[in-house]
C-alpha positions as CSV (number, residue, x, y, z in Angstrom):
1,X,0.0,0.0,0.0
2,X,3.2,2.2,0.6
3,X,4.4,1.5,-2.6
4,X,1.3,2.8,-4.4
5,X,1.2,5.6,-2.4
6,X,4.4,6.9,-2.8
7,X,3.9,6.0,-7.1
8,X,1.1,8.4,-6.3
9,X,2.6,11.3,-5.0
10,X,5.0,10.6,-7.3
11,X,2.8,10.7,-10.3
12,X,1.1,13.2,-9.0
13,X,4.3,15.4,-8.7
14,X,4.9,15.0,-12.2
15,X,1.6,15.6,-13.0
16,X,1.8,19.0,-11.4
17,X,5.4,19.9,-12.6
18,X,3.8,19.3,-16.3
19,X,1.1,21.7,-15.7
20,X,3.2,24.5,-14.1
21,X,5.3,24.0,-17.6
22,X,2.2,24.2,-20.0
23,X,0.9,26.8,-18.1
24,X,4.3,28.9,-18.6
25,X,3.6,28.0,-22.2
26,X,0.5,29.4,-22.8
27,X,1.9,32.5,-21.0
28,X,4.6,33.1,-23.4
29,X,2.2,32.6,-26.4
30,X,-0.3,34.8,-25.0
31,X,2.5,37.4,-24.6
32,X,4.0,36.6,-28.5
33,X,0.7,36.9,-29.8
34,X,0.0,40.0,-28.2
35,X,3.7,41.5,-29.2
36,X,2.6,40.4,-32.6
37,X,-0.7,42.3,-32.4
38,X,1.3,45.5,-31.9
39,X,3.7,44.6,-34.4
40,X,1.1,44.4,-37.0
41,X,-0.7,47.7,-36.0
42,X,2.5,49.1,-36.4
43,X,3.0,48.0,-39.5
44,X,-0.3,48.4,-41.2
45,X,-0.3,52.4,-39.7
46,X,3.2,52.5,-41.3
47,X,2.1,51.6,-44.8
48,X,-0.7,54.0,-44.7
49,X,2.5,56.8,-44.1
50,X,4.7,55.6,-46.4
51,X,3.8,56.8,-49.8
52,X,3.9,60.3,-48.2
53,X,7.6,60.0,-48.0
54,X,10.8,59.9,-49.9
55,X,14.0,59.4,-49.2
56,X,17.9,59.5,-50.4
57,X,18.7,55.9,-50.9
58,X,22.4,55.0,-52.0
59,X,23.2,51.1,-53.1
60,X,26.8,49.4,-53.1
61,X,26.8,46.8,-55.3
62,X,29.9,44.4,-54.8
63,X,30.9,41.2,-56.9
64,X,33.1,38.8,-54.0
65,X,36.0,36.4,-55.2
66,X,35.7,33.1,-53.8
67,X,37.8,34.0,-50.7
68,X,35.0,36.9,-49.7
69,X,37.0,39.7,-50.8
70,X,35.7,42.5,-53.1
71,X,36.3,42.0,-56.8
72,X,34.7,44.7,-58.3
73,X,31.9,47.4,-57.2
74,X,29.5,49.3,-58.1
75,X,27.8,52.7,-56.4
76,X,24.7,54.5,-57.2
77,X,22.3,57.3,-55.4
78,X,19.1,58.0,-56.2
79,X,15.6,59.8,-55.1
80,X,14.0,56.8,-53.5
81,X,10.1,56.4,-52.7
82,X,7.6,53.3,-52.0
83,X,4.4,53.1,-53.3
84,X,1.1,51.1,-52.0
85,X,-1.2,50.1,-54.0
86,X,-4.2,47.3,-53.7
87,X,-6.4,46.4,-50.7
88,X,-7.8,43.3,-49.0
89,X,-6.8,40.2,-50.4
90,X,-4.4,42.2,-52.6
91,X,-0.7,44.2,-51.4
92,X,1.3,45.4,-53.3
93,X,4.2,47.4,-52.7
94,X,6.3,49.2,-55.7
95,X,9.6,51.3,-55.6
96,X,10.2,54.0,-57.0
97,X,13.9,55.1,-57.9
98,X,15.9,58.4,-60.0
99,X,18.9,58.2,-60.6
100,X,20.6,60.6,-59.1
101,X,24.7,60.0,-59.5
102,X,26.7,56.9,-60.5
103,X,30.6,55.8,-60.8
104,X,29.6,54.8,-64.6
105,X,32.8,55.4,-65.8
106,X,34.7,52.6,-63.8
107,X,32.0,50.0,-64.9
108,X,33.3,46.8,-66.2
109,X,30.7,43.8,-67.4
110,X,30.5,42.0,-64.4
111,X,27.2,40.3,-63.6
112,X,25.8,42.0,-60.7
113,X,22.9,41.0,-58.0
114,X,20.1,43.4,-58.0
115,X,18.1,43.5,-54.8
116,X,14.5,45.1,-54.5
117,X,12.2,45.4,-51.7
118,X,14.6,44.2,-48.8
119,X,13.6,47.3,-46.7
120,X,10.6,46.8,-46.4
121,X,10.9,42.9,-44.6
122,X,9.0,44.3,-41.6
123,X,5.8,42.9,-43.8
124,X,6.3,39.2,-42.7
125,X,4.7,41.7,-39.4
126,X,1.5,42.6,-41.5
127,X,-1.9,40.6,-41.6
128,X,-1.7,39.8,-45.1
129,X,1.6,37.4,-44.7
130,X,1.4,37.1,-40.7
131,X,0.0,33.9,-41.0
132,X,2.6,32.6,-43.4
133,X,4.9,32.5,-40.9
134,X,5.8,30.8,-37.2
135,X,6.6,33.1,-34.6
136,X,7.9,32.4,-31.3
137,X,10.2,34.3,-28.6
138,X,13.8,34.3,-27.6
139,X,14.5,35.8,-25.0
140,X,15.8,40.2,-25.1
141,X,19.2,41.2,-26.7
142,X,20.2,44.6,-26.2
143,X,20.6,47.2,-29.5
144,X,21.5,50.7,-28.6
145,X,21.5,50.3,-24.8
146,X,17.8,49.0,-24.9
147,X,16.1,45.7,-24.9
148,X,14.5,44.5,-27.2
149,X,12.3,41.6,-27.4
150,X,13.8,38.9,-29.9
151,X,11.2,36.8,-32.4
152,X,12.2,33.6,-34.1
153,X,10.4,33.8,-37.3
154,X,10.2,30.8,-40.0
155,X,7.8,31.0,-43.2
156,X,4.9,27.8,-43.9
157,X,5.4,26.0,-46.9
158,X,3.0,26.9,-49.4
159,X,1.5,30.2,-47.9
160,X,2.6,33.9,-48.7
161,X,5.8,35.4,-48.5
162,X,6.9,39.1,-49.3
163,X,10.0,37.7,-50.9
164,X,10.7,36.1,-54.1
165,X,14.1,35.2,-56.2
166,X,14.1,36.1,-59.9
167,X,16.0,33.9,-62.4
168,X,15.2,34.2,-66.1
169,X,12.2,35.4,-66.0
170,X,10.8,32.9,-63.4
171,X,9.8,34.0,-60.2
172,X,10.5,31.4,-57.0
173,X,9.4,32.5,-53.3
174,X,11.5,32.6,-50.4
175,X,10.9,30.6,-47.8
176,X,12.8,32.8,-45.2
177,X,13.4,31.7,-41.5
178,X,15.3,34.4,-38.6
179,X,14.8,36.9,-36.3
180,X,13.8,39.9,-35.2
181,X,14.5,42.6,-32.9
182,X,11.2,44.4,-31.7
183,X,10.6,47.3,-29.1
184,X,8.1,45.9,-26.3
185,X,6.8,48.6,-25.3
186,X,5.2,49.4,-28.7
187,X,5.6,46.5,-31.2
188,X,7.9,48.6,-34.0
189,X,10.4,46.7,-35.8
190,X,14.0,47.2,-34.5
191,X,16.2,45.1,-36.9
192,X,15.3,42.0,-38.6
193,X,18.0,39.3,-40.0
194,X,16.8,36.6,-42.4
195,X,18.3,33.6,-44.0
196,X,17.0,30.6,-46.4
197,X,14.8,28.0,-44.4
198,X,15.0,25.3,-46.9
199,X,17.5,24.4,-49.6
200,X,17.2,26.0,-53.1
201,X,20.2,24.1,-54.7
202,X,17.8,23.1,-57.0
203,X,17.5,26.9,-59.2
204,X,21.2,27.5,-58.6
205,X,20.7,29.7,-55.0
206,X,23.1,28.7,-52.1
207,X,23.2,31.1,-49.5
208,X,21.1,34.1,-48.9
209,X,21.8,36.4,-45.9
210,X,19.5,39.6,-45.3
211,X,20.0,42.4,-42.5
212,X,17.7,45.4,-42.3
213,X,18.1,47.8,-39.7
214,X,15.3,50.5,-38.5
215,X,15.7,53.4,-37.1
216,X,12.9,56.2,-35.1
217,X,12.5,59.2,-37.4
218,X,10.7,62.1,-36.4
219,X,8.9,64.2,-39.4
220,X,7.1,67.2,-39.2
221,X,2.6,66.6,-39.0
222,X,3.4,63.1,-37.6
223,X,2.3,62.9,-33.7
224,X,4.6,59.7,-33.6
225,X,8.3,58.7,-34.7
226,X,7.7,55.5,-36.9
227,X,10.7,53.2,-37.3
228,X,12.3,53.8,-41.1
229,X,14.4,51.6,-42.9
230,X,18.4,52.9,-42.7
231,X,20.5,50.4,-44.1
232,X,19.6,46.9,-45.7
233,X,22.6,44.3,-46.1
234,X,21.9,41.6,-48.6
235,X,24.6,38.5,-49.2
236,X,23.9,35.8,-51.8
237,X,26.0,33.0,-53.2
238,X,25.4,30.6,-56.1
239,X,27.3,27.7,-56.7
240,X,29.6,30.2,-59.3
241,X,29.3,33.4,-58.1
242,X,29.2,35.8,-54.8
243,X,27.6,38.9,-54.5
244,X,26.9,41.8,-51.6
245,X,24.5,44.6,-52.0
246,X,24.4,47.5,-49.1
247,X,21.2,50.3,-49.5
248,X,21.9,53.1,-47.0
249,X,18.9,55.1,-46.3
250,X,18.9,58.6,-45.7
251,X,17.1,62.4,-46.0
252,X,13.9,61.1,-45.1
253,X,11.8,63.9,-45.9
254,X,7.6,64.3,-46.1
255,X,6.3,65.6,-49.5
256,X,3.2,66.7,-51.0
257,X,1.8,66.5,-54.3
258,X,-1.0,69.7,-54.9
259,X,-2.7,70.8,-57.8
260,X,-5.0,74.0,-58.4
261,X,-7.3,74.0,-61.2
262,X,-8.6,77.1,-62.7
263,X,-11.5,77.9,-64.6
264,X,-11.4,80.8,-66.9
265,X,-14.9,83.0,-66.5
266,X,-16.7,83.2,-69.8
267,X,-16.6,86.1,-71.7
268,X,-19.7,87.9,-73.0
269,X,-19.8,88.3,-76.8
């Protein structure tokens, strides 16, 4: 009778330690998903500004030899703006860029990587690709003498993603998997880093390594500082070649478009 008491208690013990654990669980979903909430709020408001603002945006292109160093580059400036367009079961995002300045006179033919969109990878955040992806916490890591909240992020098979790899005329999404850094206090996007989550051997990508960093901005008519893209590192290597692109952001600025029509008054005969 001792003996199956003390299996019991035993049993019971464990029985109680399991619920302590999966009640720690729910906790720190409850407090992801609500992180997440934020996140996308943020997000969603953001996009709503965005088109209202333009920027200085100046992109490093750089061909690597197979030991990593730099073989060749490329720089270039121009006026840089994003455009939304579309609505409900439809986003689309389009960038807009004038040249400004290039080093055209040093140009050799190289190939070069061209990278489009990267700054704007907060979006795996937004309700229309949210659900595409896995989210889970880990842990804080300090950026800038603050801690931030950091989100392991890894894209479903088969559902959305903002990102997609372009090879002769063929579009294949990326299935991204990383992390992000996110303030706590009001769900904005800190810095996100991004890598392949499965192999894509199979169109000629090996590696593909993506940093975007975000910065507060205050502009004037805005009653909050949103979190702007301020640099976007993006490393990819095929099985022949190496590339590294670096867009700088800068000279965010607020503009307007306004237009005045006139009628002329009609003249008596």
């Amino acid at each position: 009778m001792s003996r199956t008491n003390k299996s019991v208690v035993i049993f019971l013990a464990l029985m109680l330690a399991s619920l302590c654990h999966a009640e720690e669980a729910v906790e720190r979903r409850s407090g992801v998903n609500l992180l997440l909430d934020k996140t996308s709020r943020q997000v969603s408001d953001f996009l709503d500004q965005m088109s209202d603002v333009k920027c200085t945006e100046t992109v490093l292109q750089e061909k690597l030899n197979p030991g990593g160093h730099k073989e060749y580059a490329e720089h270039a400036t121009y006026d840089y703006l994003i455009l939304l367009q579309g609505s409900g079961d439809e986003l689309l995002l389009n960038e807009s860029r004038l040249l400004q300045r290039t080093d055209s006179k040093s140009k050799k033919n190289l190939p070069l990587l061209v990278t489009n969109g990267f700054s704007t990878l907060f979006l795996i955040f937004h309700p229309y690709y949210r659900d595409g992806f896995r989210f889970e916490q880990d842990g804080t890591e300090m950026l800038d003498g603050k801690a931030l909240t950091r989100i392991r992020f890894t894209h479903v098979a088969g559902t959305r993603t903002p990102a997609a790899l372009a090879v002769r005329g063929r579009e294949y999404p990326l299935e991204l998997t990383g992390t992000a850094l996110i303030v706590p206090e009001d769900g904005r996007v800190a810095r996100i880093s991004a890598s392949l989550a499965n192999d894509m051997h199979d169109v000629g990508l090996k590696t593909l390594d993506v940093e975007v960093v975000y910065s507060a901005i205050s502009l004037p008519g805005w009653d909050q500082n949103y979190r702007f893209p301020v640099s976007a590192r993006v490393d990819v290597e095929t099985m022949k070649q190496h590339w590294r692109n670096l867009h700088q952001f800068s000279g965010y600025k607020r503009f307007a478009v306004a237009s005045e029509s006139v009628v002329a008054e009609k003249k008596e005969p």
